[in-house]
C-alpha positions as CSV (number, residue, x, y, z in Angstrom):
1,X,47.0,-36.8,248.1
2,X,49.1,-39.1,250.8
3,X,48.9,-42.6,249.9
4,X,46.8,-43.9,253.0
5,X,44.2,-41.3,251.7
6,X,44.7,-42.7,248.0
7,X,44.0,-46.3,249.3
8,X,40.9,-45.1,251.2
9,X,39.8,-43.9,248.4
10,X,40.0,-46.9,246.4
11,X,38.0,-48.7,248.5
12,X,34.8,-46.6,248.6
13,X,35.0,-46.8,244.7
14,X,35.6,-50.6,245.0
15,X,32.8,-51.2,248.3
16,X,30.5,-48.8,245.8
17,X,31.5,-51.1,242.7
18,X,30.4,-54.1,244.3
19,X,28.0,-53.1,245.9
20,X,26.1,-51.7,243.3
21,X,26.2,-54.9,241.6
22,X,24.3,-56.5,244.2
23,X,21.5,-54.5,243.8
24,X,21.2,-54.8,239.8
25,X,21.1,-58.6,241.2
26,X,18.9,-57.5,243.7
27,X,16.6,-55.8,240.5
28,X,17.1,-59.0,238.6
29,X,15.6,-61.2,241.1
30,X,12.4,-58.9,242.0
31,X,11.4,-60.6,237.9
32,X,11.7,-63.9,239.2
33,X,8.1,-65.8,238.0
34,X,7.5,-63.0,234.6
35,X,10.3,-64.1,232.1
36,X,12.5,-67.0,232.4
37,X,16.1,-66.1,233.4
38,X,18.1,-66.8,230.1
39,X,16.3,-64.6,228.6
40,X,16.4,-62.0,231.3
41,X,20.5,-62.4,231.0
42,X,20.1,-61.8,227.1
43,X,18.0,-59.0,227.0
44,X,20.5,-57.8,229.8
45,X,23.1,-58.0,227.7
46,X,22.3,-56.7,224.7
47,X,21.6,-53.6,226.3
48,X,24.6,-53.5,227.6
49,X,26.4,-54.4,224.5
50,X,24.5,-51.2,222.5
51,X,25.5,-49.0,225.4
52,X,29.6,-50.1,226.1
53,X,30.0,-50.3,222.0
54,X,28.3,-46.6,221.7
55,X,30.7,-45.5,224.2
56,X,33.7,-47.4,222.4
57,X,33.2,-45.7,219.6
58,X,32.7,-42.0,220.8
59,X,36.0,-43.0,223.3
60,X,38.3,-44.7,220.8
61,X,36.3,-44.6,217.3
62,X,36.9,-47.5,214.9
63,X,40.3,-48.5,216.5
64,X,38.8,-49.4,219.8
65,X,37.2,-52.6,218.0
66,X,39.8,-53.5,216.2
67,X,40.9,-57.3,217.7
68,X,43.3,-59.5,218.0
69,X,42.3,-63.5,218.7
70,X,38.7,-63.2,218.7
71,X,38.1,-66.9,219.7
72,X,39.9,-65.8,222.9
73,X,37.0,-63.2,223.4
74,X,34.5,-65.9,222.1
75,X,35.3,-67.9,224.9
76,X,35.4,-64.9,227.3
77,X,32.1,-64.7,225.9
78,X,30.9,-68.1,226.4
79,X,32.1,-68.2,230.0
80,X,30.2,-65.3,231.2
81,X,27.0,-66.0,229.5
82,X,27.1,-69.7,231.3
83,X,28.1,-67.3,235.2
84,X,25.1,-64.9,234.0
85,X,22.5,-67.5,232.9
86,X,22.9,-70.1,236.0
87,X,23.1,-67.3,238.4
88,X,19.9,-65.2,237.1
89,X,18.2,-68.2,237.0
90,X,19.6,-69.6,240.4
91,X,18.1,-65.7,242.0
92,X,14.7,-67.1,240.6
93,X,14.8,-70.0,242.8
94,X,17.1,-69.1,246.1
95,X,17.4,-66.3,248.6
96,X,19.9,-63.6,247.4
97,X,22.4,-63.9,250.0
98,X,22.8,-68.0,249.6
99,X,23.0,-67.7,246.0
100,X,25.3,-65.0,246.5
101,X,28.0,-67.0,249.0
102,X,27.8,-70.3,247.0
103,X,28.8,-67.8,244.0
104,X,32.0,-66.9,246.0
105,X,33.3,-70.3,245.7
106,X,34.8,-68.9,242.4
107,X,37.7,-68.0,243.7
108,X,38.6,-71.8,245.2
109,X,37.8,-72.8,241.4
110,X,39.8,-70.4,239.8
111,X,42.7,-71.8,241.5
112,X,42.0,-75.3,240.6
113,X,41.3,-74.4,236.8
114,X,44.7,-72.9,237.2
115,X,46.4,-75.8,238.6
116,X,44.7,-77.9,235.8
117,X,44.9,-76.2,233.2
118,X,48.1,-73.2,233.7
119,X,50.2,-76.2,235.5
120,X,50.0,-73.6,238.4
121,X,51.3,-75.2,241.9
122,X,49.2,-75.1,244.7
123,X,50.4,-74.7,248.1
124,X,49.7,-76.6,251.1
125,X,48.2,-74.0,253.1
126,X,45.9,-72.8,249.8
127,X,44.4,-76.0,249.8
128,X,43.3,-75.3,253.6
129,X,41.5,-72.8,251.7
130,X,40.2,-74.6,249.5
131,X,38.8,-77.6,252.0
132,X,37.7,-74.3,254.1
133,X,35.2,-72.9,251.1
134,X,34.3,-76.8,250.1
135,X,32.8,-77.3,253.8
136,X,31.3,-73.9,253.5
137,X,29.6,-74.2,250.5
138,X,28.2,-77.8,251.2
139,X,26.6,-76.2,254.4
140,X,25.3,-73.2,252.5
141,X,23.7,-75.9,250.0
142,X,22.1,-78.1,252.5
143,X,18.6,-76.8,252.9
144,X,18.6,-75.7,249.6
145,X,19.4,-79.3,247.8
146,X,17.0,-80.7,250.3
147,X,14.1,-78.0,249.1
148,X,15.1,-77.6,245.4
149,X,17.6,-80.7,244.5
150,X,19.6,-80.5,241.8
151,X,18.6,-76.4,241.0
152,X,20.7,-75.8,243.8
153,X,24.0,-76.0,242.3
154,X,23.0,-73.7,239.6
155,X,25.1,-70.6,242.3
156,X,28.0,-73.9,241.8
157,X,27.6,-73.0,237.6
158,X,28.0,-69.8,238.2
159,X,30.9,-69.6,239.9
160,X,32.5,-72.0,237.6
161,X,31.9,-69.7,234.8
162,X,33.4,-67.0,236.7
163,X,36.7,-68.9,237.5
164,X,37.0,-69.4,233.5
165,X,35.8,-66.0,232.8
166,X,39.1,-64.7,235.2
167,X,41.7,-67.4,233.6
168,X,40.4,-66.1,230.0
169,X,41.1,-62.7,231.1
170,X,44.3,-63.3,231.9
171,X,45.2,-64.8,229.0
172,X,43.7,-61.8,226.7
173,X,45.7,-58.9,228.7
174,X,46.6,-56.4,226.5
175,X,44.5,-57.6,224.0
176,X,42.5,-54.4,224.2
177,X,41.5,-51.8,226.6
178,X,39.2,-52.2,229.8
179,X,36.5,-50.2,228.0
180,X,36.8,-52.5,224.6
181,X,37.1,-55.8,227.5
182,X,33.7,-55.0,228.6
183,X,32.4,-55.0,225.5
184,X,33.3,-57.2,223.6
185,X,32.8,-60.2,226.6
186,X,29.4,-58.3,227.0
187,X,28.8,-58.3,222.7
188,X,30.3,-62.5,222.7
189,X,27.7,-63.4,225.6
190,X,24.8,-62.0,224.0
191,X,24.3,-64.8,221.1
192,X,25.0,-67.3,223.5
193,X,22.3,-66.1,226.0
194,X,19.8,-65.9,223.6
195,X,20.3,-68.9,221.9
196,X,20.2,-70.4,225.3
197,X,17.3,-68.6,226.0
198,X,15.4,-69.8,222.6
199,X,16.2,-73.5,223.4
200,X,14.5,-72.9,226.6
201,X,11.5,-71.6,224.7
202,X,11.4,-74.6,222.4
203,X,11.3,-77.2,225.3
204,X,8.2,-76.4,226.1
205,X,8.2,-76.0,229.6
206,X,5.8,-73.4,231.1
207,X,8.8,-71.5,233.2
208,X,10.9,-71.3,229.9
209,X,8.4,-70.1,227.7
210,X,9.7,-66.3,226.3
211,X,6.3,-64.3,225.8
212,X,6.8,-60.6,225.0
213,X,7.9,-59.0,228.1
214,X,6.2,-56.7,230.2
215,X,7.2,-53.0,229.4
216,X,8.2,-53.1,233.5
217,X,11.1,-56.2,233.0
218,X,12.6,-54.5,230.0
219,X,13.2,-51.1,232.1
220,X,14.5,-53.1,234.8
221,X,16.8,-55.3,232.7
222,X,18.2,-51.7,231.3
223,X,18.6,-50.3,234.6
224,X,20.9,-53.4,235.6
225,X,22.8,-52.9,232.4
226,X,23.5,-49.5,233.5
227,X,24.1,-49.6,236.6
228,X,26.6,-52.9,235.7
229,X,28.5,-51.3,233.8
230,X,28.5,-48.4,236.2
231,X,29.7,-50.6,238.4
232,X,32.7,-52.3,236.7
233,X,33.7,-48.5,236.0
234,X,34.0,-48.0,239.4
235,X,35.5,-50.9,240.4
236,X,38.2,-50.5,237.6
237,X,38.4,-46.8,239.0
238,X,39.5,-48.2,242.6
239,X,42.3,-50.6,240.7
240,X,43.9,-47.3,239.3
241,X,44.2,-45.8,242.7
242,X,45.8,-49.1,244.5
243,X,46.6,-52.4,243.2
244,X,44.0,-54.9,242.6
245,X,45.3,-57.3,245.6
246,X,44.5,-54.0,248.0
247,X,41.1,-53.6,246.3
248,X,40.3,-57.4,246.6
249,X,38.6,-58.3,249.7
250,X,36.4,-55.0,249.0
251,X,34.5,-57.7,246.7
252,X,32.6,-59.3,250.1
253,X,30.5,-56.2,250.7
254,X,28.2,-58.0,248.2
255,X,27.4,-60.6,250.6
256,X,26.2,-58.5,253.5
257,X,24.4,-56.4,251.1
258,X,22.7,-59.3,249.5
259,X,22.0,-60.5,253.2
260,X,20.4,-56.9,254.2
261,X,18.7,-56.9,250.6
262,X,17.0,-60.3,251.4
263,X,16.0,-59.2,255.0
264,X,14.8,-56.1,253.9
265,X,13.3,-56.1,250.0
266,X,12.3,-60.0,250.1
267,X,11.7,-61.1,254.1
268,X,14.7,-64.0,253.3
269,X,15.9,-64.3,257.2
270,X,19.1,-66.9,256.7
271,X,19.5,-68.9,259.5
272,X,22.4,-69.4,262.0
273,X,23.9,-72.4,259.9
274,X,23.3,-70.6,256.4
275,X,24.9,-67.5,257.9
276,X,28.4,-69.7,259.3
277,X,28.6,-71.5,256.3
278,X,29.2,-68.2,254.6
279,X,31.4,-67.3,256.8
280,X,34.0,-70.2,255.8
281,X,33.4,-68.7,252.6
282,X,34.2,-65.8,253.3
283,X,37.4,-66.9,255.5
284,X,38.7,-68.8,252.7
285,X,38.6,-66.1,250.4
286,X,40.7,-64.2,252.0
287,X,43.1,-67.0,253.0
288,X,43.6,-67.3,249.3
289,X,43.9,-63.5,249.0
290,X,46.6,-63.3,252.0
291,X,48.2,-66.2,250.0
292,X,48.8,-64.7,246.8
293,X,50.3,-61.6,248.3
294,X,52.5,-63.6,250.7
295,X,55.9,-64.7,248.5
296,X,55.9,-68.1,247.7
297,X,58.3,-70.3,250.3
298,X,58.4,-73.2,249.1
299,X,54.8,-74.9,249.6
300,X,54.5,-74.2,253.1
């Protein structure tokens, strides 16, 4: 296999990787109105959980969840069950392509957190990025703060979680293997979710309320856990064919499937102004791509 046809390859695993998780989001928002989100994102995840650690232990048997710094994966935890729960419950309220682009702001965060907290320097020309996804976001968010206020910035959560989610991860590399990774973020996020979920519940509020669920949301939720963890298979799949800088920008194929999903599954037309503020997105993601494969000069 020449190499060109090895990086091909790698990017229909990652395009199908991605993809696929847009519809499981696309699945997730069709039960928007019969069970609040949080607890759509628990039940989610334990599925999930049941089905990684089952395959852990036929893979690796009792070594595979052996860990080292478990607070590290408790915070792993804790990151993505605050990405899953404001995004879920953001897909209740939005379109799915907006929700989706204000969610791709995570990457502009991630290199702030960095800054922040790593001590990372940031380059002059990543923070024309950065401004780049700020003005992109706040034009994505304009009709939808004006229609929904402050539920709009729920997609902002989201992407905040992810951007802690990615730091955490690189702080537990090597802690265990990409198999044992998925689970045990996917086994720390559960408790969180569903205590979120009950505090919903105990608020009183009619959207939070967590009834027994239809036999039809528990099927779906189980399908999304599959086809999620499908998903991340693939997508780690493509990073053992070519790096994970080549497989990177395959990541914005969830945007124009989320915007042919809305069109098509939920009649959500975006409009001119939605669709360019995406596009800054978009454009600044991959300026901060190009920049961390380009060696550093210096801070031009």
């Amino acid at each position: 296999m020449t190499r060109t046809s090895g990086i091909s390859g790698a990017w229909l695993l990652g395009l199908a990787g991605f993809g696929l998780l847009t519809l499981g989001d696309s699945v997730i928002k069709t039960i928007a109105g019969q069970w609040p989100g949080m607890a759509v994102a628990a039940l989610r995840f334990a599925i999930g959980t049941a089905g990684l650690g089952m395959l852990l232990w036929l893979r690796q048997g009792r070594t595979g969840f052996a860990l080292q710094r478990p607070w590290l994966q408790v915070a792993r935890g804790l990151a993505l069950a605050a990405a899953t729960a404001f995004f879920f419950s953001a897909l209740h309220i939005m379109p799915l392509a907006e929700a989706t682009a204000i969610q791709f702001a995570s990457p502009v965060l991630t290199a702030l957190l960095s800054a922040a907290l790593l001590g990372e320097r940031i380059r002059r020309t990543v923070w024309g990025a950065i401004g780049l996804a700020f003005v992109g976001v706040l034009i994505v968010l304009r009709p939808n703060i004006d229609a929904l206020g402050i539920a709009a910035l729920l997609p902002l959560g989201a992407a905040a979680g992810m951007a802690a989610l990615i730091l955490l991860n690189r702080a537990t590399t090597g802690d265990v293997t990409p198999l044992g990774a998925q689970f045990f973020v996917a086994a720390a996020a559960t408790p969180f979710l569903a205590f979120a979920a009950m505090a919903g519940h105990l608020t009183g509020l009619p959207a939070l309320q967590v009834g027994w669920p239809d036999l039809s949301v528990v099927l779906r939720c189980a399908l999304v856990a599959v086809s999620a963890s499908t998903a991340h298979g693939l997508i780690y799949l493509a990073t053992m064919r070519a790096s994970a800088a080549t497989i990177a920008p395959t990541v914005y194929v969830q945007i124009l499937v989320a915007t042919l999903i809305g069109i098509l599954w939920f009649g959500d037309w975006p409009d001119a102004i939605a669709l360019g503020g995406t596009a800054l997105i978009i454009a600044a993601g991959i300026w901060l791509w190009r920049q961390g494969r380009a060696p550093d000069k210096g801070g031009s």
